[in-house]
DSSP file (Angstrom, degrees, kcal/mol; ACC not computed):
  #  RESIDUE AA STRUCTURE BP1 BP2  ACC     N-H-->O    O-->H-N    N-H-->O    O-->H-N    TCO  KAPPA ALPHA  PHI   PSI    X-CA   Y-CA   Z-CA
    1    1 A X              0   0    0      0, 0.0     2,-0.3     0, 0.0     0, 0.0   0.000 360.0 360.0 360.0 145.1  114.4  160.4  171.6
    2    2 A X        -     0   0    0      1,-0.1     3,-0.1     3,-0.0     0, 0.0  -0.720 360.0-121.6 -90.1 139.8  116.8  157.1  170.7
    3    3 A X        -     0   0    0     -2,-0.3    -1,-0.1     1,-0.2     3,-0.1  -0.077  42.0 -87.4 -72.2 165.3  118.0  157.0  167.3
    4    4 A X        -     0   0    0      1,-0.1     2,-0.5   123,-0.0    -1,-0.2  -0.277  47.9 -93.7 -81.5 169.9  117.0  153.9  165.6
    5    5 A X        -     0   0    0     -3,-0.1     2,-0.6     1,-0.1    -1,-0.1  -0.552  39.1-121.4 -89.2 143.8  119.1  150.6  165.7
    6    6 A X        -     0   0    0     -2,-0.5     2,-0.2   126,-0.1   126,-0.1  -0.787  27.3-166.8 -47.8  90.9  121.3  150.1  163.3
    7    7 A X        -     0   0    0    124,-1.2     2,-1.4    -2,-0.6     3,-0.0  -0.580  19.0-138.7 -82.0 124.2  121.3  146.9  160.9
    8    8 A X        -     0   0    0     -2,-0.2   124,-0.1   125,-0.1   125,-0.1  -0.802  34.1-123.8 -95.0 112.6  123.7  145.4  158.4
    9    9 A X        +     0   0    0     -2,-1.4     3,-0.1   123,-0.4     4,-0.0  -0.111  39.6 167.9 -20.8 155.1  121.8  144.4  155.6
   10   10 A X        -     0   0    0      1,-0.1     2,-0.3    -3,-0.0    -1,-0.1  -0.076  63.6  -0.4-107.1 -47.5  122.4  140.6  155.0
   11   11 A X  S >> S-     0   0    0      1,-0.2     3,-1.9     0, 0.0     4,-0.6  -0.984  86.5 -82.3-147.7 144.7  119.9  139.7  152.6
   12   12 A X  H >> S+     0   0    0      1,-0.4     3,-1.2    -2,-0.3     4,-1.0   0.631 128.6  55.4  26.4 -91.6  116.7  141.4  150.5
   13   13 A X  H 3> S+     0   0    0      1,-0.3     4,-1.4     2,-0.2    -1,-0.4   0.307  86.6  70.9 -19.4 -51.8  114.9  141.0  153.1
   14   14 A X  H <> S+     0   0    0     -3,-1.9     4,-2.7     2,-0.2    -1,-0.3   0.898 113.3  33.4  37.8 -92.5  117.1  142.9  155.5
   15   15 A X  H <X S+     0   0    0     -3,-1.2     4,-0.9    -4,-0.6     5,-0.2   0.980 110.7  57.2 -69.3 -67.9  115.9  146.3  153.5
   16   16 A X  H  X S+     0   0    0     -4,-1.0     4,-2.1     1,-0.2     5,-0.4   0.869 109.0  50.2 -42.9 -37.9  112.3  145.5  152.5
   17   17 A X  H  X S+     0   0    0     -4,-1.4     4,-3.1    30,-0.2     5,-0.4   0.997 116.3  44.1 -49.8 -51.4  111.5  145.0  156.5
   18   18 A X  H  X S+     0   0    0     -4,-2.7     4,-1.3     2,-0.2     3,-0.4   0.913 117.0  43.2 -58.6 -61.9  113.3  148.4  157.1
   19   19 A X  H >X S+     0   0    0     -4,-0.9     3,-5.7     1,-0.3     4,-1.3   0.829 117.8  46.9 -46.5 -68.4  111.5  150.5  154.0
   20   20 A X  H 3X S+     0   0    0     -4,-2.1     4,-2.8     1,-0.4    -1,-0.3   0.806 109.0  47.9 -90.8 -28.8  108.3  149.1  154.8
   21   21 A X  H 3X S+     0   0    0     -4,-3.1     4,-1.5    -5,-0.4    -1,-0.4   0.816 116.5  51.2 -74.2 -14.4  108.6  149.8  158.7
   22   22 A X  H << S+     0   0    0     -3,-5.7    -2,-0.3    -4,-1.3    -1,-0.2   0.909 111.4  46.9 -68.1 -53.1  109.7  153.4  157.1
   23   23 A X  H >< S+     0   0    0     -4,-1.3     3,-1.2     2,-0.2    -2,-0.2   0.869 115.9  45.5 -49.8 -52.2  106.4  153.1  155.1
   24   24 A X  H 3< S+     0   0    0     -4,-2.8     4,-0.2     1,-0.3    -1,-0.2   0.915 109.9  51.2 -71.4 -55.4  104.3  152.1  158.2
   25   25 A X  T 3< S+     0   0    0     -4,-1.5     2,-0.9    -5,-0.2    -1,-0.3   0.219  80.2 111.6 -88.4  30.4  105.5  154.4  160.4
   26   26 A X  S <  S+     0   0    0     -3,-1.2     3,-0.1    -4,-0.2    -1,-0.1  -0.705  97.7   4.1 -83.6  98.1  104.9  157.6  158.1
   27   27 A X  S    S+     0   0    0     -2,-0.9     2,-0.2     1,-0.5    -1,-0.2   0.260 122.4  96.7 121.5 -12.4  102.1  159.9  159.6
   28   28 A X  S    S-     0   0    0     -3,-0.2     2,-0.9    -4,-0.2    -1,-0.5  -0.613  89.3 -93.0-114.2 159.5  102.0  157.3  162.8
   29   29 A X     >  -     0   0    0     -2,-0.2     4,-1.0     1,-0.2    -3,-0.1  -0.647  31.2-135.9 -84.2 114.5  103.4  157.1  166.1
   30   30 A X  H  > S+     0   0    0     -2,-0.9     4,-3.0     1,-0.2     3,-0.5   0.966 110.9  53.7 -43.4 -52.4  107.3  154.8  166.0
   31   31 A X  H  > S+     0   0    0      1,-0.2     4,-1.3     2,-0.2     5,-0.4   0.983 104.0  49.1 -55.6 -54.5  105.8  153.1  169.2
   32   32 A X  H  4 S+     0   0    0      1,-0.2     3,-0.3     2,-0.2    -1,-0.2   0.873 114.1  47.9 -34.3 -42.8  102.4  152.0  167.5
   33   33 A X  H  < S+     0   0    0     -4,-1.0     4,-0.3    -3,-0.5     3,-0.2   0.826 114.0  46.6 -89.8 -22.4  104.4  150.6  164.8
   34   34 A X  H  < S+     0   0    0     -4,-3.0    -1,-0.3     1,-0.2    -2,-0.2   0.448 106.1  56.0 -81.8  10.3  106.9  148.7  167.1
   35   35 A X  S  < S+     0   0    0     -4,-1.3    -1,-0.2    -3,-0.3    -2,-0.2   0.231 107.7  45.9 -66.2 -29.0  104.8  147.4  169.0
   36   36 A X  S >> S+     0   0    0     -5,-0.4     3,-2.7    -3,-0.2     4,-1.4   0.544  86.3 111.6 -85.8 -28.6  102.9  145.8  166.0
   37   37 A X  H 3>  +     0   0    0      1,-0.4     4,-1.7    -4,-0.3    -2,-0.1   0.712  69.7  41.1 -67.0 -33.9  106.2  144.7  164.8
   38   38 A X  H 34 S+     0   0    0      2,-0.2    -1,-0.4     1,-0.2    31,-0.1   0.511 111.9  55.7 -76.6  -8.9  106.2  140.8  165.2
   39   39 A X  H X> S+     0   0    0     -3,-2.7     4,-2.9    29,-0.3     3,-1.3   0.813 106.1  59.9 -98.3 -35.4  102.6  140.5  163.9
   40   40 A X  H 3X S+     0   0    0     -4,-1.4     4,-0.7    28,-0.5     7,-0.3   0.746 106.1  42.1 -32.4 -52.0  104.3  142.5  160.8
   41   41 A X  H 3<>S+     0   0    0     -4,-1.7     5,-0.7     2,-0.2    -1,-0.2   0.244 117.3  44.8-104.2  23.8  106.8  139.9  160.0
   42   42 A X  H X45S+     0   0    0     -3,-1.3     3,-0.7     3,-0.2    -2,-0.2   0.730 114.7  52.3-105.6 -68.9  104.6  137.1  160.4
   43   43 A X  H 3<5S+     0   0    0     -4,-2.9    -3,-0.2     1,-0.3    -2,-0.2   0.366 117.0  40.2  33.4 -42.4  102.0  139.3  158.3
   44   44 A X  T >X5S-     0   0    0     -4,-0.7     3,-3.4    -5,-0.1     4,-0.7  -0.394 114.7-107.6-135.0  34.6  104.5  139.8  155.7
   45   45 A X  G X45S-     0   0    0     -3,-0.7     3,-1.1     1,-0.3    -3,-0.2   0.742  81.8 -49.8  41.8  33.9  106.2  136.4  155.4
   46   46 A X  G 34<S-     0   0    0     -5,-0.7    -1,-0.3     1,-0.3    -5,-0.1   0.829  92.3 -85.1  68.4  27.1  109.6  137.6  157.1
   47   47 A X  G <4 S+     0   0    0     -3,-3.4     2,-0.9    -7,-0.3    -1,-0.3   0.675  75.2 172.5  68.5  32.9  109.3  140.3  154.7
   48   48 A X    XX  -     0   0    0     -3,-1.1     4,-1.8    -4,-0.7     3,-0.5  -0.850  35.1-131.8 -96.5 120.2  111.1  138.2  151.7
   49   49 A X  H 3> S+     0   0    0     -2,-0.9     4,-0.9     1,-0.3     5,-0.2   0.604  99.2  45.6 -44.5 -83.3  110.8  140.1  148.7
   50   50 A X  H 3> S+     0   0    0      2,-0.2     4,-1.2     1,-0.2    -1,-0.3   0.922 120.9  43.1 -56.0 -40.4  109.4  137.2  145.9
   51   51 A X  H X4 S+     0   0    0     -3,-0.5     3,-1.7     1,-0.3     4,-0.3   0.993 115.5  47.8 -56.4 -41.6  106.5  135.9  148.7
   52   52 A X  H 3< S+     0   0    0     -4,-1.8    -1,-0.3     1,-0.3     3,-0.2   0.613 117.9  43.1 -84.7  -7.6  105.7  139.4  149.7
   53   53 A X  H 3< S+     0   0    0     -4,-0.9    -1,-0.3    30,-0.2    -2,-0.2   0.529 105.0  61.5 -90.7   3.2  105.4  140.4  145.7
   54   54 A X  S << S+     0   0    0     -3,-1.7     2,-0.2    -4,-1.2    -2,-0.2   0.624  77.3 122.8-104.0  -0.7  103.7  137.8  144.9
   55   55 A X        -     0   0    0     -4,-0.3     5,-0.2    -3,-0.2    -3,-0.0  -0.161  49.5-137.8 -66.2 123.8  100.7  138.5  147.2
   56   56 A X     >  -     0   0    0     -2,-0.2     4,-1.5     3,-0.1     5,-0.2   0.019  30.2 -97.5 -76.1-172.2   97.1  138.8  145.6
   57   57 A X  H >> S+     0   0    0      2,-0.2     3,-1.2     1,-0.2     4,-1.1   0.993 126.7  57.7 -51.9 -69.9   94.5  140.7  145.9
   58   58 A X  H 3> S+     0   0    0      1,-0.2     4,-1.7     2,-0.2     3,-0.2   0.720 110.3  48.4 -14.3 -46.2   92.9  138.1  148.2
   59   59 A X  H 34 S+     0   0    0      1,-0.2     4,-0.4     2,-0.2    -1,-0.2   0.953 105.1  55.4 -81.5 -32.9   96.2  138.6  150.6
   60   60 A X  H << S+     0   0    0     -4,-1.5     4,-0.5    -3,-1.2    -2,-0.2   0.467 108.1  53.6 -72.1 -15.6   95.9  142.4  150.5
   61   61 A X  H  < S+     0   0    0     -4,-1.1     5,-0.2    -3,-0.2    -2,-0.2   0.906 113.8  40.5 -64.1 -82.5   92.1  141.6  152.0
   62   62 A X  S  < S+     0   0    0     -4,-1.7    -2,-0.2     1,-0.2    -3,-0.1   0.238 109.2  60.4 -68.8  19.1   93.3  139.7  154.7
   63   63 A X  S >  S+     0   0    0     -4,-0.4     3,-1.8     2,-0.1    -1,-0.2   0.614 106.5  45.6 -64.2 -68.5   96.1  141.9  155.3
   64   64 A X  T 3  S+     0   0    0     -4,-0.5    -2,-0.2     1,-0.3     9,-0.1   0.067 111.2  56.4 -90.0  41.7   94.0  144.6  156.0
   65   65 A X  T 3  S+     0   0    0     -2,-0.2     2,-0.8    -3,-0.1    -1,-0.3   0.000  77.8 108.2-150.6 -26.5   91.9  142.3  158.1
   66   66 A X    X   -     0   0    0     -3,-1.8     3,-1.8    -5,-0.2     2,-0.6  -0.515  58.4-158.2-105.9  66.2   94.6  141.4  160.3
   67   67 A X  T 3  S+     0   0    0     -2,-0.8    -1,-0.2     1,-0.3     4,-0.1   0.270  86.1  69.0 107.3 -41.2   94.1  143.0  163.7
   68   68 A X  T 3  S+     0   0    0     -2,-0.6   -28,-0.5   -29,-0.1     2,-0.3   0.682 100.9  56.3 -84.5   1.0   98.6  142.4  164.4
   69   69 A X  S <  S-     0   0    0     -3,-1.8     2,-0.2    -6,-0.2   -32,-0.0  -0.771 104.7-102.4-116.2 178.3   99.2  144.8  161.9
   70   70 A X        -     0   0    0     -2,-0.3    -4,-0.1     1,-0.1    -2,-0.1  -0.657  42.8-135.5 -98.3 146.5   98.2  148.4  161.4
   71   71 A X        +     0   0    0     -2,-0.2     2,-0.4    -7,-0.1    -1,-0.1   0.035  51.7 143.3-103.4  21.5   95.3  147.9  158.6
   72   72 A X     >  -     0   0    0      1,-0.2     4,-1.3     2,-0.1    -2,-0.1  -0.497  35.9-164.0 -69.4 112.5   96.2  150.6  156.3
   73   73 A X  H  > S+     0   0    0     -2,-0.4     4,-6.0     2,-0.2     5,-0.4   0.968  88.8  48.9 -83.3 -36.8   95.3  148.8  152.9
   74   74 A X  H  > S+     0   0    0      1,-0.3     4,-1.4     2,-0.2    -1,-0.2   0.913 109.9  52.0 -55.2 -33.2   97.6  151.8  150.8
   75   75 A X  H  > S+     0   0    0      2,-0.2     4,-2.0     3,-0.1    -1,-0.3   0.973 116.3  39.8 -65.0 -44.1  100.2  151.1  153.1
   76   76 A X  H  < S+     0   0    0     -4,-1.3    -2,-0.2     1,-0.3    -1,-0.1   0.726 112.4  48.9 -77.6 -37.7   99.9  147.3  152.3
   77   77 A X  H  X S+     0   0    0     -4,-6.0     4,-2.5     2,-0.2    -1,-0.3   0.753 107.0  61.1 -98.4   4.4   99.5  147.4  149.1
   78   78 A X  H  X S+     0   0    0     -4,-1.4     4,-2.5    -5,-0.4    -2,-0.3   1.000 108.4  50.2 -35.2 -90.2  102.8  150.0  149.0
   79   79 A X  H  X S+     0   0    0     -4,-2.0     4,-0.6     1,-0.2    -1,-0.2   0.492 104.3  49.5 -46.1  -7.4  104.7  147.2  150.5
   80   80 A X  H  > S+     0   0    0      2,-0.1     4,-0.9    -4,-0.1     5,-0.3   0.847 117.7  44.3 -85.9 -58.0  103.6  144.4  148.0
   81   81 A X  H >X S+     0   0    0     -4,-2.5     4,-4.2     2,-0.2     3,-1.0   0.931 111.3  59.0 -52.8 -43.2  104.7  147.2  144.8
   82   82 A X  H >X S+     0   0    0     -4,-2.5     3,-1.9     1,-0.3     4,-1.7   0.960 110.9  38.4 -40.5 -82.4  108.1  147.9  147.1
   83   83 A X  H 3< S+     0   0    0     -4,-0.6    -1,-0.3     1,-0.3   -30,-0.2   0.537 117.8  48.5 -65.2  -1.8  109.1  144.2  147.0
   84   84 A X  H <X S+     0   0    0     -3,-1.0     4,-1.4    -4,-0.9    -1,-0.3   0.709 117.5  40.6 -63.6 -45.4  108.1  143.8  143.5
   85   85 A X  H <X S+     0   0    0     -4,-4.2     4,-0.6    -3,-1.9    -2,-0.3   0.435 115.5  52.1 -92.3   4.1  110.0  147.1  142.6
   86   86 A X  H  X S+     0   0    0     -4,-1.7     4,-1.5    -5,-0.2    -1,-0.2   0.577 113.1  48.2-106.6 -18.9  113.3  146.1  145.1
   87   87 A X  H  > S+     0   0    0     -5,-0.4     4,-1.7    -3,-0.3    -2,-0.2   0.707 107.3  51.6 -97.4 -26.7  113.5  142.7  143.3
   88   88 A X  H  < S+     0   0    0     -4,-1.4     4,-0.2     2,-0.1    -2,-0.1   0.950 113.0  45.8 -61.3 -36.5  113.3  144.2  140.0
   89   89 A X  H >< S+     0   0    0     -4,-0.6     3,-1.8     1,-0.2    -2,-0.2   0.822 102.6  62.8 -69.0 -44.6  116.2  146.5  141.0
   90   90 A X  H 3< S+     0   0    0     -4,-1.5     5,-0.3     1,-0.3    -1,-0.2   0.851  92.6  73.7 -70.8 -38.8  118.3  143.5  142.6
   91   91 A X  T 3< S+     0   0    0     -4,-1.7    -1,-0.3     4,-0.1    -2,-0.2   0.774  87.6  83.2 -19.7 -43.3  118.2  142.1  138.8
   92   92 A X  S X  S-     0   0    0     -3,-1.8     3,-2.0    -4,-0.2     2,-0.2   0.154 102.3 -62.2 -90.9-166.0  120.7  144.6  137.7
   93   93 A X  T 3  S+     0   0    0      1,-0.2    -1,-0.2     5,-0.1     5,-0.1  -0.501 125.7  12.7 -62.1 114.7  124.3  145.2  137.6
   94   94 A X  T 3> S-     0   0    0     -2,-0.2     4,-1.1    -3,-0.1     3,-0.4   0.389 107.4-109.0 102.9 -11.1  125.3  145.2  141.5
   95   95 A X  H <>  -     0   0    0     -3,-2.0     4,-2.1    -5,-0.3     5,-0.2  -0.224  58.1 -53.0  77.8-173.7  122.1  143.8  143.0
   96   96 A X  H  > S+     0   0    0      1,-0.2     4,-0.8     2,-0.2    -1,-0.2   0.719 140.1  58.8 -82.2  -3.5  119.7  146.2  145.0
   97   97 A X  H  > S+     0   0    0     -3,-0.4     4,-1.7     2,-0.2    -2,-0.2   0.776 106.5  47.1 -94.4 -31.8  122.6  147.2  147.2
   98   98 A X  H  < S+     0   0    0     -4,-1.1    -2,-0.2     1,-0.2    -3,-0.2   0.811 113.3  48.4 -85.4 -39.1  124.7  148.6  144.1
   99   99 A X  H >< S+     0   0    0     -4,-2.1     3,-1.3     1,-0.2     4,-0.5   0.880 106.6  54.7 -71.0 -29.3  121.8  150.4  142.8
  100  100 A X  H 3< S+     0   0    0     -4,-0.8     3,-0.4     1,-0.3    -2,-0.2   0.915 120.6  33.5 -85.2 -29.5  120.9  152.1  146.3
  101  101 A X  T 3< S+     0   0    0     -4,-1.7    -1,-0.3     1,-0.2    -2,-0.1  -0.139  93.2  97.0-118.8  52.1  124.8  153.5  146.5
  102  102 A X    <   +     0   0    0     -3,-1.3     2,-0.9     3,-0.0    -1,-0.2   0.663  66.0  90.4 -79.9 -34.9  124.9  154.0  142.7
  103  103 A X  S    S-     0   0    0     -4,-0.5     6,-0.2    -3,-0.4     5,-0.1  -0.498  84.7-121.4 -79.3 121.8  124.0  157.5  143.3
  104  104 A X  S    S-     0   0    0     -2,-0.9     2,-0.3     1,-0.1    -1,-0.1   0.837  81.6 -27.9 -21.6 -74.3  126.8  160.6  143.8
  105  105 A X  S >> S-     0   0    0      1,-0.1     3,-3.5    -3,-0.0     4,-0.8  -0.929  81.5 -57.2-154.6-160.3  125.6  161.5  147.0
  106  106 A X  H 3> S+     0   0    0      1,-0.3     4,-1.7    -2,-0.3    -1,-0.1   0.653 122.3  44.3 -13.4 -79.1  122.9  161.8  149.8
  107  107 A X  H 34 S+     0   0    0      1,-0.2     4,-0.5     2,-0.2    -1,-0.3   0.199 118.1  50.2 -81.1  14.8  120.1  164.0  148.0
  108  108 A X  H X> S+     0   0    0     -3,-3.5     4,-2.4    -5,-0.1     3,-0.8   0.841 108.5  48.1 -64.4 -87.5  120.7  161.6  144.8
  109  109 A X  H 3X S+     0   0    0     -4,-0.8     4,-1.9     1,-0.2    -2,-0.2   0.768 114.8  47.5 -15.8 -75.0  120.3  158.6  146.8
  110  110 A X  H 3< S+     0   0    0     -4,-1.7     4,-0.4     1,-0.2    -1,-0.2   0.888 109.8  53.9 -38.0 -60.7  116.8  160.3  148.5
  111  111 A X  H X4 S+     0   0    0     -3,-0.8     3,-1.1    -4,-0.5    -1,-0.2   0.822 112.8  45.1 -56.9 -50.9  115.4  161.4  145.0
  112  112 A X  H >X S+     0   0    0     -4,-2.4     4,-3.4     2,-0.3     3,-1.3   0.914 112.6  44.2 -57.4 -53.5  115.7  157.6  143.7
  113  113 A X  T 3< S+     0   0    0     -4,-1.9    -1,-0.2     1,-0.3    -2,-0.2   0.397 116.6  48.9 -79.6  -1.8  114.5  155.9  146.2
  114  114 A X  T <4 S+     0   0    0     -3,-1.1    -1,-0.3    -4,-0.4    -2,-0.3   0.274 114.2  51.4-101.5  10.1  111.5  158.6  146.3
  115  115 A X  T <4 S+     0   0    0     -3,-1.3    -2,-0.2    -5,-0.2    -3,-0.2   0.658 119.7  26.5 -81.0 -50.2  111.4  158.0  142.7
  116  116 A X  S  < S+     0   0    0     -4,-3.4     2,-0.4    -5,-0.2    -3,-0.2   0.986 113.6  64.7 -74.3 -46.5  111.1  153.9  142.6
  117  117 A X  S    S-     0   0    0     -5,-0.2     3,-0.3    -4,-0.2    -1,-0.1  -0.607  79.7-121.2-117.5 119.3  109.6  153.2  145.8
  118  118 A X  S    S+     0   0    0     -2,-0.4     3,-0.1   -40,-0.2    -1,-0.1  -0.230  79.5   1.6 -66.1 162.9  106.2  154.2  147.2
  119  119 A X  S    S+     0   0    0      1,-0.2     2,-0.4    -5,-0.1    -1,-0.2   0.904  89.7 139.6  39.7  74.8  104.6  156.3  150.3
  120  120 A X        -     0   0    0     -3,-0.3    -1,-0.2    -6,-0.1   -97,-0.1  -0.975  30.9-177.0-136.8 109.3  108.7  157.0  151.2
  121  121 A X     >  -     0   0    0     -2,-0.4     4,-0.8    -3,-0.1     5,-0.1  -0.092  45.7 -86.8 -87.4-157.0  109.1  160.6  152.4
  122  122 A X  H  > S+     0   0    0      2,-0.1     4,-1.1     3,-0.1     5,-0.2   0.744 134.5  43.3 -80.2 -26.2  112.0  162.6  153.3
  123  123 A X  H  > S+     0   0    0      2,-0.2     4,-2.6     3,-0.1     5,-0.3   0.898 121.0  44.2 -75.1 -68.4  111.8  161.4  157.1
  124  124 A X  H  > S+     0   0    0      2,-0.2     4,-1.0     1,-0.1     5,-0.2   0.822 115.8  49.1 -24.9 -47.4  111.1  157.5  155.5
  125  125 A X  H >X S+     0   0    0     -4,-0.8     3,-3.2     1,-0.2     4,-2.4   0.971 114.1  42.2 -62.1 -86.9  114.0  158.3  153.0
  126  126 A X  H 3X S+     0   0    0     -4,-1.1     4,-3.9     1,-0.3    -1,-0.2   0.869 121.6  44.6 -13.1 -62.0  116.5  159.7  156.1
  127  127 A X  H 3X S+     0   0    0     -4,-2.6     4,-1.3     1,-0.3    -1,-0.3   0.792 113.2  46.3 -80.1 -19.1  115.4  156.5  158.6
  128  128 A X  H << S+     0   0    0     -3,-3.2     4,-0.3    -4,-1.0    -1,-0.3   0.935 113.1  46.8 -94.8 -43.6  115.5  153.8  156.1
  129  129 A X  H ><>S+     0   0    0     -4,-2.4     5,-1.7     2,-0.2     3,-0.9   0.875 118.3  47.8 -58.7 -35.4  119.0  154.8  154.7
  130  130 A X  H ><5S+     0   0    0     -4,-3.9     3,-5.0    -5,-0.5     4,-0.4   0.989 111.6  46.7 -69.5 -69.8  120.2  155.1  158.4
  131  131 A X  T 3<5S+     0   0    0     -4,-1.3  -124,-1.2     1,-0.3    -1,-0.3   0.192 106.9  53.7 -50.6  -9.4  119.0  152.1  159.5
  132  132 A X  T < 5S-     0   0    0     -3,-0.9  -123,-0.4    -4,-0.3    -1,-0.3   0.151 121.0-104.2-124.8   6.1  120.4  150.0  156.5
  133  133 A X  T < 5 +     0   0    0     -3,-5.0    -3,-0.2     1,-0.2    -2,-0.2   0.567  69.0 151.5  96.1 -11.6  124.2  151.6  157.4
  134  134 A X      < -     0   0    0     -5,-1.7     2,-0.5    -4,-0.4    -1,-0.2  -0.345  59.0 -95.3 -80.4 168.6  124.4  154.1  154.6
  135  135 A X        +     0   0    0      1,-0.0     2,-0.3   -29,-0.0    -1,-0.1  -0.617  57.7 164.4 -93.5 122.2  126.3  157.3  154.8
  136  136 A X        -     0   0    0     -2,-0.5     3,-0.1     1,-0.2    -1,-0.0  -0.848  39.1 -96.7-117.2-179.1  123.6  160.1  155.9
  137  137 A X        -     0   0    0     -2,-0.3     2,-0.2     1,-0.1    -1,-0.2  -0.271  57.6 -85.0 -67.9-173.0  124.0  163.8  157.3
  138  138 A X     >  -     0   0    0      1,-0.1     4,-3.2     4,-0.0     5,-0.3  -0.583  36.6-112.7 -78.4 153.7  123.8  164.1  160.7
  139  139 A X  H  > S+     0   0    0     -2,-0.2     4,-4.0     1,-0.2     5,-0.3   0.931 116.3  45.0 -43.3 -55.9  120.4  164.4  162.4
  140  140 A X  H  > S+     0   0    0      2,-0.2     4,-3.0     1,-0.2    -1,-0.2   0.985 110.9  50.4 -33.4 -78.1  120.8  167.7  163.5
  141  141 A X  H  > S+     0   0    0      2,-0.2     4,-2.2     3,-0.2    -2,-0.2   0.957 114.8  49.9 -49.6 -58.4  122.3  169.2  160.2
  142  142 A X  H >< S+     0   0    0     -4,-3.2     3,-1.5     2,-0.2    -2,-0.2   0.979 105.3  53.8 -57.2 -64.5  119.0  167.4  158.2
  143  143 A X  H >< S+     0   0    0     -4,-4.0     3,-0.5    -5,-0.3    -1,-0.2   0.822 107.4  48.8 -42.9 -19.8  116.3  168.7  160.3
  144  144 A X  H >< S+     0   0    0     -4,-3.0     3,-0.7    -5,-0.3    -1,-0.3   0.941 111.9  49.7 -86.0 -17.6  117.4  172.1  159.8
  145  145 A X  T << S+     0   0    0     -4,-2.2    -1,-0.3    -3,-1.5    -2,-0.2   0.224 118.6  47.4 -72.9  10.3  117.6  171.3  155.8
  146  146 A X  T X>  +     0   0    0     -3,-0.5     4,-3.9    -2,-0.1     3,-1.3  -0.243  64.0 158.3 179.8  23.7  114.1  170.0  156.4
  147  147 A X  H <> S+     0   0    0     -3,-0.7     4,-1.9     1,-0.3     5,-0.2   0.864  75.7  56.8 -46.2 -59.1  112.0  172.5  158.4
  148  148 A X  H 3> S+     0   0    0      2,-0.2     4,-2.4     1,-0.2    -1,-0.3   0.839 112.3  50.9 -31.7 -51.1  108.3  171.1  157.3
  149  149 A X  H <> S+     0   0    0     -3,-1.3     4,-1.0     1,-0.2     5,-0.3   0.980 112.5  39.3 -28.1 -92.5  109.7  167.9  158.7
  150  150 A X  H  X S+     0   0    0     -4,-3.9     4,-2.1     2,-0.2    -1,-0.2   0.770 108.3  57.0 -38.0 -34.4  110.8  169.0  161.8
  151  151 A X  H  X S+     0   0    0     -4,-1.9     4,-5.0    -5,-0.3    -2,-0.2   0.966 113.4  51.8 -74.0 -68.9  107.9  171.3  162.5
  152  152 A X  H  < S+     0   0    0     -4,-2.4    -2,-0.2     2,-0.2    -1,-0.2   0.496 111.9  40.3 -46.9 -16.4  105.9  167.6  161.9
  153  153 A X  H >X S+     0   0    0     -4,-1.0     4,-3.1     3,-0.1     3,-2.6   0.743 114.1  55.5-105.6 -34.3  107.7  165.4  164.3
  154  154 A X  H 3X S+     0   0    0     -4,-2.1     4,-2.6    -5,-0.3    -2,-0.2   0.890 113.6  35.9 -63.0 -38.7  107.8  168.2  166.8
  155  155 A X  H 3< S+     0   0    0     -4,-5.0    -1,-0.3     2,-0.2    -3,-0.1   0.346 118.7  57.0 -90.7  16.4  103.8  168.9  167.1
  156  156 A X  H <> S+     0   0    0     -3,-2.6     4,-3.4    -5,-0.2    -2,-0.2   0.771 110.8  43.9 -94.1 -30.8  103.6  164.9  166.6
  157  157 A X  H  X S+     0   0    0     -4,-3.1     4,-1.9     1,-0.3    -2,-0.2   0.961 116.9  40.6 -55.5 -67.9  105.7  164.9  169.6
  158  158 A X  H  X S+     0   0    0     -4,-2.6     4,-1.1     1,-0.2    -1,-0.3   0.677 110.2  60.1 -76.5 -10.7  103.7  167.8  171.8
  159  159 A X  H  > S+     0   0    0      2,-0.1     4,-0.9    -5,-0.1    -1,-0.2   0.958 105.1  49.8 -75.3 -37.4  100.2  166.2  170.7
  160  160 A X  H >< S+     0   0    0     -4,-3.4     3,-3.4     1,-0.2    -2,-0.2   0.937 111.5  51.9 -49.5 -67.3  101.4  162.6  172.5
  161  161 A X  H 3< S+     0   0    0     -4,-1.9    -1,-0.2     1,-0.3    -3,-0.1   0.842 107.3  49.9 -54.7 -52.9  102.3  164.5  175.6
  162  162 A X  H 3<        0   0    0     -4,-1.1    -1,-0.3     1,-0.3    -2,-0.2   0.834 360.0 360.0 -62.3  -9.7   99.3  166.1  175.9
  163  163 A X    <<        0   0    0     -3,-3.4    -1,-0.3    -4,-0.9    -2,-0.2   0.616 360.0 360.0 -68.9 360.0   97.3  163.2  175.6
């Protein structure tokens, strides 16, 4: 499998797309959810942080209604609380990028951002932080730290082939 592409963060935005496509694809097949992915950032207003907190119940109805994204309303309403709780964080001293390498190291960095942020695992945690340019272990070196994990991507792996 190809590692994901790499991004440099630019703006807010930049990060909430990545967590929440971490968010999306937890428990789901990475194709399903790229595949989806353009109905996603029309779906989610180009994923900018104040629209996408600001969304009501009403949008979280037609959200999970909306046939270009994957309809998971927990997932959905995860991402509204994300961009509420990444805009609170960007308030502080350093923005949200100062708080996210605030921490001493890796398994800091994981704990916080499974502490603030919803439906973020240890895989979400790993993919988002890779994907935004931040310093992780190597793939290898995590999966073995991470056996439950592994165990889970590997029988997600051998149920597709069989299919």
């Amino acid at each position: 499998m190809q590692a994901p592409q790499q991004i440099q963060p630019t703006k807010l935005a930049d990060y909430l797309e990545v967590m929440t496509k971490a968010v999306f694809q937890s428990g789901m097949s990475w194709q399903v959810v790229e595949a989806k992915w353009d109905g996603f950032r029309e779906a989610f207003a180009a994923f900018d942080p104040a629209t996408v907190a600001a969304f009501s119940d009403d949008d979280v109805d037609r959200l999970a209604e909306d046939t270009r994204i994957i309809r998971n309303r927990r997932k959905i309403e995860a991402t509204i609380t994300n961009a509420e709780t990444m805009l609170t964080l960007d308030g502080g001293p350093g923005g949200f990028t100062g708080w996210l390498r605030s921490r001493a190291d890796f398994a800091a960095t994981v704990a916080a951002l499974r502490g603030e942020f919803r439906f973020l695992g240890d895989m979400g945690t790993y993919f988002f932080l890779y994907v935004v340019g931040e310093r992780v272990p190597p793939h290898e070196e995590w999966m073995k730290a991470h056996p439950s994990t592994a165990h889970r991507a590997s029988a997600s792996r051998s149920a597709r082939k069989a299919r």
